[in-house]
N, C-alpha and C positions, 0 to 999 in steps of 0.2 A: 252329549253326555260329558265330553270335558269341559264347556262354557261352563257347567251348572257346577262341576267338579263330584258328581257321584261314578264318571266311566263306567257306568253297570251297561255293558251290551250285548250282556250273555255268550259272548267269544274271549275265552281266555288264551293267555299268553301262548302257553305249552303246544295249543291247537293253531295258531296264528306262525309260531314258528315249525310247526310240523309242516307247513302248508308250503310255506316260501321255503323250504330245505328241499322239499318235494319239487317244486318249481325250478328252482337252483342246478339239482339235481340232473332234471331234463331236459335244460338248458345245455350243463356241459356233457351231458350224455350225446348232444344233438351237434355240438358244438357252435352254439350260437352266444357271442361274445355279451355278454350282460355287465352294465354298465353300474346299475343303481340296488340289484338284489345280493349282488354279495356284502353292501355294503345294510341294506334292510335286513341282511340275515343276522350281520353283528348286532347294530342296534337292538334289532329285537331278541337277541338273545344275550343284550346286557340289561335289558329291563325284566327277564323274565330271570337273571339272576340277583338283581336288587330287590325285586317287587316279589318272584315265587313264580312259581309257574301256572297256579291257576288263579293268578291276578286277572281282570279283566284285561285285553287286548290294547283297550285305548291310555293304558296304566303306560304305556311306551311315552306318550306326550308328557309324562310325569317325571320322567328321566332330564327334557328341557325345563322344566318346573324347577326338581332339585337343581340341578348344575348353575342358572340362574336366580336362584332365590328369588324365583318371584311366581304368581300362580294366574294362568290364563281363564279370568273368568269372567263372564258378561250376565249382567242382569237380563230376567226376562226368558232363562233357557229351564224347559221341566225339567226333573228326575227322571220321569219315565217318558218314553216314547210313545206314541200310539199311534197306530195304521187303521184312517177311518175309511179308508177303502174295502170295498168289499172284493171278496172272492172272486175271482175270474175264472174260467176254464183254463187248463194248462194245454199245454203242446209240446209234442217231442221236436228236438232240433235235432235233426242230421246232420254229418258234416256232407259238405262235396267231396266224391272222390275221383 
């Protein structure tokens, strides 16, 4: 969705940074040293204050766009995505305890 430059992937900003705050969160709730999410937490929460908060999610790649002046695109990529898979039965995962 960014090759083609529409980023519509039905996940926006605001829910992408809820998500990695949440993660973050439980990280140092747990005390486990995180190397690469606090620094995903800035990033995405400097795209979701340039772009808005219900920008699409892939709208973060657009923050390397502007800062570069230049725009990552390839011929040959759709708008829309499609899943020509069909349906499968789901299954509960349990953890081990």
């Amino acid at each position: 969705m960014i090759l083609n430059g529409c980023y519509a992937v039905d996940f926006t900003l605001d829910l992408e940074l809820k998500d990695l705050v949440l993660f973050q969160s439980l990280a140092e709730q747990h005390q486990i040293p995180l190397e690469l999410s606090p620094l995903a937490v800035d990033i995405v929460a400097d795209a979701l204050d340039r772009y808005g908060p219900r920008a699409w999610s892939t709208k973060v790649v657009k923050r390397l766009e502007d800062d570069c002046d230049t725009e990552l695109r390839a011929p040959g990529f759709p708008e829309i995505l499609t899943d020509g898979d069909s349906e499968g039965a789901s299954h509960e995962v349990l953890p081990r305890r």
